[in-house]
N, C-alpha and C positions, 0 to 999 in steps of 0.2 A: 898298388900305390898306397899310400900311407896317408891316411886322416889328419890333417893339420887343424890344432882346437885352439882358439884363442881366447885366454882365463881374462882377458882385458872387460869392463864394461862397454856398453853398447856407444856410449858416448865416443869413446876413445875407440873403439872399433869402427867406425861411421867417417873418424877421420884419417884411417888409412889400415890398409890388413894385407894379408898376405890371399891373392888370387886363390878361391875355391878353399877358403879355412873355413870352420864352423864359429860361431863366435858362443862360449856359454861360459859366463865370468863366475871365476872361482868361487863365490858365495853360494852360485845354483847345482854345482857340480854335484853336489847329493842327488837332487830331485833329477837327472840326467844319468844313473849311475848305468841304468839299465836298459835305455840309447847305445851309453857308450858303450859298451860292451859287445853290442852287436856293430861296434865299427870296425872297419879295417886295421887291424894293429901290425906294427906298433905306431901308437899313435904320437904326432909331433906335438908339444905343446907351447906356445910363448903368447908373452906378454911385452910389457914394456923395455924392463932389462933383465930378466929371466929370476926374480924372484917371486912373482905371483904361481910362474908356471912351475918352480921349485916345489913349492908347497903341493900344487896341483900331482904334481910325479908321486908324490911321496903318499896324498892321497890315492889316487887310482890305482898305484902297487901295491894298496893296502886292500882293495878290494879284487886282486889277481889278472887287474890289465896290462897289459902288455903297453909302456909310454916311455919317450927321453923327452929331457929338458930341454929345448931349442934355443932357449934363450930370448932375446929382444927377436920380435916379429920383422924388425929390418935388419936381423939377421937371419931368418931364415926367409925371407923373401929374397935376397942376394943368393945366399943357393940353389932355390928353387930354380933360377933363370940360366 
């Protein structure tokens, strides 16, 4: 099963996420590089409307993780089910 990581802040993650995602918002993702890498890949990422977790792809493929865009988290919460 595939790692779902939400780039959202904690505030906005507290008010709704996707069952069993991790929440670490895109500012922190340096200091977590080395977590993520021992997660399950490939890992999902979203945020609000899929431009935080844009950035976030582009970064983690820069350090050889295996990640897609997912987009808004209420869009991949509608898949997941």
């Amino acid at each position: 099963m595939s790692t779902i990581i939400d780039v959202r802040t904690p505030q906005e993650y507290m008010g709704g996420h996707v069952a069993g995602s991790i929440n670490i918002p895109l500012n922190e993702l340096p200091v977590y590089i080395d977590k993520i890498k021992s997660m399950a890949q490939p890992i999902i990422l979203c945020c609000a409307s899929g431009m935080r977790s844009g950035q976030a792809k582009m970064f983690l493929n820069q350090h050889g993780i295996e990640c897609v865009n997912g987009g808004s988290w209420l869009d991949v919460n509608a898949k997941m089910k």
